[in-house]
N, CA, C and O atoms as a GROMACS GRO file, in nm:
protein
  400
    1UNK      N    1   2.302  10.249  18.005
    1UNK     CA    2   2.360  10.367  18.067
    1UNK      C    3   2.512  10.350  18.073
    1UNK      O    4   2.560  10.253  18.132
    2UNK      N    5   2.587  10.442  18.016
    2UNK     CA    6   2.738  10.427  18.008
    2UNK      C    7   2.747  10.518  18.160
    2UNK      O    8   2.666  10.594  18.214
    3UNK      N    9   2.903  10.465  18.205
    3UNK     CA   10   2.966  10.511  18.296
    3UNK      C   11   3.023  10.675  18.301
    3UNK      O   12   3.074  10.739  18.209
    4UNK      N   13   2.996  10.719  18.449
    4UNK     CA   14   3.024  10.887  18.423
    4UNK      C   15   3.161  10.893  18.453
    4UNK      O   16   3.219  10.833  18.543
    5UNK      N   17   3.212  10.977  18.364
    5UNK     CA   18   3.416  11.008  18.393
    5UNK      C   19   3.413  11.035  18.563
    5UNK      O   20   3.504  11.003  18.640
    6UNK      N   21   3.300  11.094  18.595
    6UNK     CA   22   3.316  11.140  18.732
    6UNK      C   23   3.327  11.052  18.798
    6UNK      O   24   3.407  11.082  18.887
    7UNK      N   25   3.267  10.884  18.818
    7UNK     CA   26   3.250  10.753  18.895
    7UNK      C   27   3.411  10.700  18.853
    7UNK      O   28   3.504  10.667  18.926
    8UNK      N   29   3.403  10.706  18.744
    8UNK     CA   30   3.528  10.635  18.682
    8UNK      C   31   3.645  10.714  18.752
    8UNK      O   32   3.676  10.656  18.855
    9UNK      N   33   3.703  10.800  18.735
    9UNK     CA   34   3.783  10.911  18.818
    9UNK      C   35   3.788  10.907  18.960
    9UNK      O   36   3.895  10.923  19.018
   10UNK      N   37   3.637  10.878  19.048
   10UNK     CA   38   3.653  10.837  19.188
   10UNK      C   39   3.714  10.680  19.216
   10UNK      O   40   3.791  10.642  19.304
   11UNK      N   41   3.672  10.630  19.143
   11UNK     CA   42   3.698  10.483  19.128
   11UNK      C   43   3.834  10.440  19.115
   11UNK      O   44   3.871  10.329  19.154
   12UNK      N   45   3.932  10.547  19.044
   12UNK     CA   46   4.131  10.558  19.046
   12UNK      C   47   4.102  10.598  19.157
   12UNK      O   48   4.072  10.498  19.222
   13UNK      N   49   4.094  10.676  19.211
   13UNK     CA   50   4.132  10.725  19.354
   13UNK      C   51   4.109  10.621  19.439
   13UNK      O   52   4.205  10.583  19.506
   14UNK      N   53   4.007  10.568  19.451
   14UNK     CA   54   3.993  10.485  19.516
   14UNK      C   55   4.096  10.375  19.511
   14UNK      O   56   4.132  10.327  19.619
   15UNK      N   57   4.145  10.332  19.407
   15UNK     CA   58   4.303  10.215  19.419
   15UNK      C   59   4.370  10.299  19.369
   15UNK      O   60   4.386  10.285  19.248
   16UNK      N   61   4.456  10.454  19.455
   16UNK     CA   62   4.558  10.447  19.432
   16UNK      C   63   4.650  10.411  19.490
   16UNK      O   64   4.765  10.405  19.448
   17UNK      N   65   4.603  10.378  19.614
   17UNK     CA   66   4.717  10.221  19.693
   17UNK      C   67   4.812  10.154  19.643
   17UNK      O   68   4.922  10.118  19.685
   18UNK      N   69   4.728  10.137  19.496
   18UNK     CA   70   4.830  10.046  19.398
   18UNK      C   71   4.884  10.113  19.279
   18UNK      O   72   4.830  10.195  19.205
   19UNK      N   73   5.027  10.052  19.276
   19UNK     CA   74   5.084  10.123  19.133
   19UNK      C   75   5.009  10.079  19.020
   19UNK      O   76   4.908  10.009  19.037
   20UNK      N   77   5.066  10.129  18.851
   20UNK     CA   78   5.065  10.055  18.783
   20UNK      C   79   4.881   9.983  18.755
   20UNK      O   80   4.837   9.873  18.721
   21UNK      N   81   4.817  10.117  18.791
   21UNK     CA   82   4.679  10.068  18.769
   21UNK      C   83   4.608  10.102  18.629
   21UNK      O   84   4.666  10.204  18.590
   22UNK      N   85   4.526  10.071  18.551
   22UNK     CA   86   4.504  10.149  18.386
   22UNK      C   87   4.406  10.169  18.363
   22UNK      O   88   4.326  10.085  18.404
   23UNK      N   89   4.371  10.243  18.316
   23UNK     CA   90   4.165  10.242  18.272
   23UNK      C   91   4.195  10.242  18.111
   23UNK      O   92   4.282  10.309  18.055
   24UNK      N   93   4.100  10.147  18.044
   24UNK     CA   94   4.078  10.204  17.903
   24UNK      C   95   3.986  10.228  17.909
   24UNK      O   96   3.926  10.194  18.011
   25UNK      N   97   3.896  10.321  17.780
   25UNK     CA   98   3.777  10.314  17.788
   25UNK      C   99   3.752  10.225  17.678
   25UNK      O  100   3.830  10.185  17.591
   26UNK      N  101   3.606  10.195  17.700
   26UNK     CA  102   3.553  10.037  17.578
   26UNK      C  103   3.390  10.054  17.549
   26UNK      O  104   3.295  10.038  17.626
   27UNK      N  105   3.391  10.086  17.423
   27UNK     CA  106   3.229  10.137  17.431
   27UNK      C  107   3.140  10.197  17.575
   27UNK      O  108   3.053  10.130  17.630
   28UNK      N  109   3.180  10.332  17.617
   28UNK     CA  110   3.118  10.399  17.706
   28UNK      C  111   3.197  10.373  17.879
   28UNK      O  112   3.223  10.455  17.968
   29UNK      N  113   3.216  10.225  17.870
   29UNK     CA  114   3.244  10.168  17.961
   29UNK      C  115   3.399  10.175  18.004
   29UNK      O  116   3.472  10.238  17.927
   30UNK      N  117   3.455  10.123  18.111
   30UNK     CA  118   3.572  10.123  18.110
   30UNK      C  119   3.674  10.017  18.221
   30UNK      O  120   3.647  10.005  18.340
   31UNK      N  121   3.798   9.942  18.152
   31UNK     CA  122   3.822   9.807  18.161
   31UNK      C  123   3.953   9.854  18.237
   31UNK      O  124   4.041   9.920  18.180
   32UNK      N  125   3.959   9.815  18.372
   32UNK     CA  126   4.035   9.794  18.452
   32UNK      C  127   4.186   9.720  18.460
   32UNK      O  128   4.171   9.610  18.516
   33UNK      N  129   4.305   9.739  18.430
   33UNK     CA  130   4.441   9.649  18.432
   33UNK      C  131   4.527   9.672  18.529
   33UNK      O  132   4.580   9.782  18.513
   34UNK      N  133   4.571   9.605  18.641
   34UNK     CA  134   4.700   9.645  18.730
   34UNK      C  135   4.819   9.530  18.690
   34UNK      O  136   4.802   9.410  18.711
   35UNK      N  137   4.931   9.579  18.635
   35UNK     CA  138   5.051   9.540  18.593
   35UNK      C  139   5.009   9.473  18.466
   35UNK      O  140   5.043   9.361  18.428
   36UNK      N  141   4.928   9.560  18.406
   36UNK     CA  142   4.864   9.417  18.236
   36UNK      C  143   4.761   9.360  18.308
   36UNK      O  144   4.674   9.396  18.228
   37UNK      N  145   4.742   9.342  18.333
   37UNK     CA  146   4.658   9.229  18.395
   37UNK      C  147   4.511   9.249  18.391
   37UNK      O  148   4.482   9.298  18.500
   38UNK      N  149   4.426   9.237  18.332
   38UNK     CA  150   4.277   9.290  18.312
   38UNK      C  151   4.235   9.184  18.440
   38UNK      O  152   4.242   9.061  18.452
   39UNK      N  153   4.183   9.305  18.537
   39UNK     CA  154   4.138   9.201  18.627
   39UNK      C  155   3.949   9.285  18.673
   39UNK      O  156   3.877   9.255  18.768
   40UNK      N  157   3.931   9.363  18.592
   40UNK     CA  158   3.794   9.388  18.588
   40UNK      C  159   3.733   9.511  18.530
   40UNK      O  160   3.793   9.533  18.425
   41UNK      N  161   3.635   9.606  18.550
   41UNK     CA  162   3.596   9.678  18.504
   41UNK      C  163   3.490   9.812  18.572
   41UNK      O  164   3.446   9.784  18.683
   42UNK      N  165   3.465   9.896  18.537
   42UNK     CA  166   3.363   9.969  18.568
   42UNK      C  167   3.266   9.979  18.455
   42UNK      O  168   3.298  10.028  18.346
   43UNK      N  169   3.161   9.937  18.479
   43UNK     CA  170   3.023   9.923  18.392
   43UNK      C  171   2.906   9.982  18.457
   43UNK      O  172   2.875   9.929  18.564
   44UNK      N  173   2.833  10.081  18.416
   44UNK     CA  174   2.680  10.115  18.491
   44UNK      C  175   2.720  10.204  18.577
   44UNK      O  176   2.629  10.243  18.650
   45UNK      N  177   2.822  10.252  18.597
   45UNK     CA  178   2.889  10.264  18.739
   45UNK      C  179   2.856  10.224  18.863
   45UNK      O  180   2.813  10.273  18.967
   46UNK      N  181   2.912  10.055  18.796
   46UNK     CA  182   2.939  10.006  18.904
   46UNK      C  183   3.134   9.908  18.869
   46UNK      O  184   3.176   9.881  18.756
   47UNK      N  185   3.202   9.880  18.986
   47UNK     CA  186   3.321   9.845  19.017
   47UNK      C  187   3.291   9.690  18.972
   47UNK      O  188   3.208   9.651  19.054
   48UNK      N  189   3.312   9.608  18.902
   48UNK     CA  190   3.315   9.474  18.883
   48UNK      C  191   3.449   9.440  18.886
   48UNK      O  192   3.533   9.529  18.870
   49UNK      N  193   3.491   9.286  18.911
   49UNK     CA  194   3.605   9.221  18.878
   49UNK      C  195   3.601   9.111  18.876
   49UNK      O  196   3.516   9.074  18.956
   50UNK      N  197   3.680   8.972  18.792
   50UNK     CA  198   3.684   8.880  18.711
   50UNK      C  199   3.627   8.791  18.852
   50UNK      O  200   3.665   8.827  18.964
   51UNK      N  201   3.565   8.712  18.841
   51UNK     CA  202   3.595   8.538  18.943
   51UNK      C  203   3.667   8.500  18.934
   51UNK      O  204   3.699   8.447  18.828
   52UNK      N  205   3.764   8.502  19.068
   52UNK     CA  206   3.846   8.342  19.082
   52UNK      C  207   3.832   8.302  19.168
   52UNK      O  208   3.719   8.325  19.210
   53UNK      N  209   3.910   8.224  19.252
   53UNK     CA  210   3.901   8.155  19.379
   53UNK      C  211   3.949   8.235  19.475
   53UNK      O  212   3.860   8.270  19.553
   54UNK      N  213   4.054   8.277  19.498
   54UNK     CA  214   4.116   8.413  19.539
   54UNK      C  215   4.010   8.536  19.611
   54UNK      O  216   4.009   8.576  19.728
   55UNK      N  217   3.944   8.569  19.522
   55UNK     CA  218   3.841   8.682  19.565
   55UNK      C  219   3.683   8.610  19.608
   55UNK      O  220   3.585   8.678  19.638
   56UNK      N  221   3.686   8.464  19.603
   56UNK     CA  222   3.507   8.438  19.698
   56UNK      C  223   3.507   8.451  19.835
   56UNK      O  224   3.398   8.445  19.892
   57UNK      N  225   3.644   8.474  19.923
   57UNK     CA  226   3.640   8.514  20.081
   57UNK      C  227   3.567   8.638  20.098
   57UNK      O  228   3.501   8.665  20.197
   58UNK      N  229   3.586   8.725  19.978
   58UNK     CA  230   3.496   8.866  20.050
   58UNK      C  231   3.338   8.862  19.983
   58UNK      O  232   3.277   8.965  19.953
   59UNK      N  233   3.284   8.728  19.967
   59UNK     CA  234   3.132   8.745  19.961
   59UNK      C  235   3.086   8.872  19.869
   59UNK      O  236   3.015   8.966  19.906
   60UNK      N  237   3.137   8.854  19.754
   60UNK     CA  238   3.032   8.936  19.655
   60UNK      C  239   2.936   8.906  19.599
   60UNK      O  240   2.907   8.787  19.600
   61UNK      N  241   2.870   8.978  19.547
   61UNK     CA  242   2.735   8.936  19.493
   61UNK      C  243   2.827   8.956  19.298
   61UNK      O  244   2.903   9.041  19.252
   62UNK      N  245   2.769   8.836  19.241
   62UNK     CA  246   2.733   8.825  19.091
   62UNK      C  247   2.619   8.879  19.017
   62UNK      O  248   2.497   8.865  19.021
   63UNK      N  249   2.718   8.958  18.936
   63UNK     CA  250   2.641   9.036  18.859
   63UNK      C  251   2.710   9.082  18.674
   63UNK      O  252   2.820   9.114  18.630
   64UNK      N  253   2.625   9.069  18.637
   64UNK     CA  254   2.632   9.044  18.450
   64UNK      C  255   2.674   9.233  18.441
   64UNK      O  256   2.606   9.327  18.484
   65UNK      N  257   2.824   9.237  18.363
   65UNK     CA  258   2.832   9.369  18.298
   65UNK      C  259   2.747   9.412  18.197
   65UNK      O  260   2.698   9.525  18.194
   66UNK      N  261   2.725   9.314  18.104
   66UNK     CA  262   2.667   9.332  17.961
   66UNK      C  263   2.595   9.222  17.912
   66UNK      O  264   2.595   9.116  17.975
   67UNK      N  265   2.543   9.234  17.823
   67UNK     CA  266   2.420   9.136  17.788
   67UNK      C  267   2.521   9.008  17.693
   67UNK      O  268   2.601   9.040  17.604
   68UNK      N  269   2.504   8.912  17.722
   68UNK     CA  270   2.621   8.802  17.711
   68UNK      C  271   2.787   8.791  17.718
   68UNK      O  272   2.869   8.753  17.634
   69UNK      N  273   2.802   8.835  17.843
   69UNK     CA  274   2.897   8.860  17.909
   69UNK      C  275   2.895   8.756  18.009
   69UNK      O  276   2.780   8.717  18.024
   70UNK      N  277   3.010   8.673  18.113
   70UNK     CA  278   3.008   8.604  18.167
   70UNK      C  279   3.014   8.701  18.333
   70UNK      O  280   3.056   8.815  18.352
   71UNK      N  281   2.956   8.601  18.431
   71UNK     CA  282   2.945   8.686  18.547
   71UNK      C  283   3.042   8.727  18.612
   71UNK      O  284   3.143   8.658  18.627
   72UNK      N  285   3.025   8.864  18.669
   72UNK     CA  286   3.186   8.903  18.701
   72UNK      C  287   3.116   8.928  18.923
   72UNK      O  288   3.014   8.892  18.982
   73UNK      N  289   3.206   8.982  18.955
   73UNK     CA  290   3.207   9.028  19.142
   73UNK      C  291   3.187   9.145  19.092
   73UNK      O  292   3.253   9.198  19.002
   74UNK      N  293   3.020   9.224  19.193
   74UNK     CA  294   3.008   9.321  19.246
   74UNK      C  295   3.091   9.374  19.331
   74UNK      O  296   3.067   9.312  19.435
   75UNK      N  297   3.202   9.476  19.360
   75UNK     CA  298   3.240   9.525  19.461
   75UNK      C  299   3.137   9.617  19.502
   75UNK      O  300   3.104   9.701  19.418
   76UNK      N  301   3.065   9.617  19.641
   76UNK     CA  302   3.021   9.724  19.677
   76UNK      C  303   3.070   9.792  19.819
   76UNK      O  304   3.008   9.876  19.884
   77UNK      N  305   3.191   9.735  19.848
   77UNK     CA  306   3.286   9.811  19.946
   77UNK      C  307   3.359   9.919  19.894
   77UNK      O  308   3.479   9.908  19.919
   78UNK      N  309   3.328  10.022  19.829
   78UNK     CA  310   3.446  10.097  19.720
   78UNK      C  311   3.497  10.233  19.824
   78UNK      O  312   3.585  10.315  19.801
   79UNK      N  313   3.425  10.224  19.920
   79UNK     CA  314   3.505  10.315  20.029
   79UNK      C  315   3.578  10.296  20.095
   79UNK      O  316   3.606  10.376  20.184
   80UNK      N  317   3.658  10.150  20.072
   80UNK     CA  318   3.713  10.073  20.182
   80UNK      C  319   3.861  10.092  20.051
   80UNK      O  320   3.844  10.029  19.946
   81UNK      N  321   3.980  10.167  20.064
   81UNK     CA  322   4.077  10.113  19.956
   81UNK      C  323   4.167   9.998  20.017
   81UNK      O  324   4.242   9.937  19.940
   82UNK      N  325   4.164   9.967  20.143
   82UNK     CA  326   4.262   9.854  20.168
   82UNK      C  327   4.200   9.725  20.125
   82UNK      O  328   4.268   9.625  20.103
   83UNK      N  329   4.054   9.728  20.112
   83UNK     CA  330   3.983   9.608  20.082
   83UNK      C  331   3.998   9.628  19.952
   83UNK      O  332   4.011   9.522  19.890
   84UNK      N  333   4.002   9.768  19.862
   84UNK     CA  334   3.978   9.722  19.733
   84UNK      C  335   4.144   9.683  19.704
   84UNK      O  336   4.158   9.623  19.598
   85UNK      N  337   4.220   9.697  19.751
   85UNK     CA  338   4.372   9.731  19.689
   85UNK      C  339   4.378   9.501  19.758
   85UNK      O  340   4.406   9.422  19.668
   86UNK      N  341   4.357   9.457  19.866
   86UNK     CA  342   4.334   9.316  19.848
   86UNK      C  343   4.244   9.248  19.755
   86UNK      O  344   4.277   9.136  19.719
   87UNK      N  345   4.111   9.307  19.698
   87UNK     CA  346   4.058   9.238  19.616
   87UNK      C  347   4.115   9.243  19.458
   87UNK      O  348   4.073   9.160  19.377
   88UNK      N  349   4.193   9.324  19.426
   88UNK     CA  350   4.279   9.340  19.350
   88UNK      C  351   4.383   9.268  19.284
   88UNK      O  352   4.406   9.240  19.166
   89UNK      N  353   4.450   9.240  19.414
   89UNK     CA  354   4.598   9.168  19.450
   89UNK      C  355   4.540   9.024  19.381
   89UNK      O  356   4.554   8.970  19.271
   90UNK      N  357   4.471   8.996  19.502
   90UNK     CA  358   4.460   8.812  19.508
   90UNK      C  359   4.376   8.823  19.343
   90UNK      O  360   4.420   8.735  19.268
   91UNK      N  361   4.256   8.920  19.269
   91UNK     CA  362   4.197   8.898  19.183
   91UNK      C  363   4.332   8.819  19.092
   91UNK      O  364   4.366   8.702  19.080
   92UNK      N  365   4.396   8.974  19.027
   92UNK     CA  366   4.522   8.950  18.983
   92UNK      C  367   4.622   8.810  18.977
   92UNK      O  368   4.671   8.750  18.881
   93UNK      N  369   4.627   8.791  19.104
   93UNK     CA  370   4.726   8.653  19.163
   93UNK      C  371   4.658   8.556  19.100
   93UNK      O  372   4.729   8.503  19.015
   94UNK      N  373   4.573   8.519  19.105
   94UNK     CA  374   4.506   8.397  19.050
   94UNK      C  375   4.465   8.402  18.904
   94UNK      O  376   4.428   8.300  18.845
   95UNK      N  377   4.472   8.542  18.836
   95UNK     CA  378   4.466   8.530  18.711
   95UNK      C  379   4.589   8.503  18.633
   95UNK      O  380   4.606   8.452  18.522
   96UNK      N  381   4.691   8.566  18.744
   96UNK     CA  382   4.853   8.540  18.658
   96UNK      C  383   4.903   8.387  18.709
   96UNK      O  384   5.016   8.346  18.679
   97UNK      N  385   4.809   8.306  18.787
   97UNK     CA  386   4.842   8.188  18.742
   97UNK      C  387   4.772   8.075  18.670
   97UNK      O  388   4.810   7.960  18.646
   98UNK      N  389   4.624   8.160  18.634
   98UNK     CA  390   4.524   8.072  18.532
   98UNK      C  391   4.604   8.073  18.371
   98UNK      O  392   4.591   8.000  18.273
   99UNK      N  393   4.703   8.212  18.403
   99UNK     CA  394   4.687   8.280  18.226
   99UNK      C  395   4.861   8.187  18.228
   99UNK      O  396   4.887   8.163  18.110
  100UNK      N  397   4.952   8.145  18.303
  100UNK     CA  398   5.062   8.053  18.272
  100UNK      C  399   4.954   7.889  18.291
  100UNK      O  400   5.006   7.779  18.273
   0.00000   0.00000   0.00000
């Protein structure tokens, strides 16, 4: 089941807290970037984003986007934008210092 423009569309609104946020779309699906930074996705419609260390304080549940894909964070707070606009940040933060 690909993602509906309509989930995807609530899902910007939901971080527009933050600048500089991007959607591509990617076979049906669609891949999440704030400042470059691919830090997750909407799949199934549902909100995923990468593991790091950074984002295991808010207790997500793991869950597979695609069929050999590595496990990414369920967000299922998506009504909350100050929580999503921190799970974001720190996602981000710790990827821009895995990727130097």
């Amino acid at each position: 089941m690909a993602t509906t423009k309509e989930y995807k569309d609530f899902i910007l609104e939901q971080l527009n807290l933050l600048d500089n946020i991007n959607c591509r779309a990617m076979m049906g699906e669609y891949l999440l970037y704030y400042n470059d930074i691919l830090f997750g996705g909407i799949y199934d419609n549902n909100l995923l984003v990468k593991i790091v260390n950074g984002n295991e304080k808010y207790n997500m549940q793991n869950q597979i986007p695609y069929e050999g894909a590595k496990p990414m964070y369920l967000v299922d707070d998506i009504d909350n934008k100050e929580i999503l606009r921190e799970i974001v940040i720190e996602t981000c933060k710790d990827l821009l210092i895995k990727k130097r």
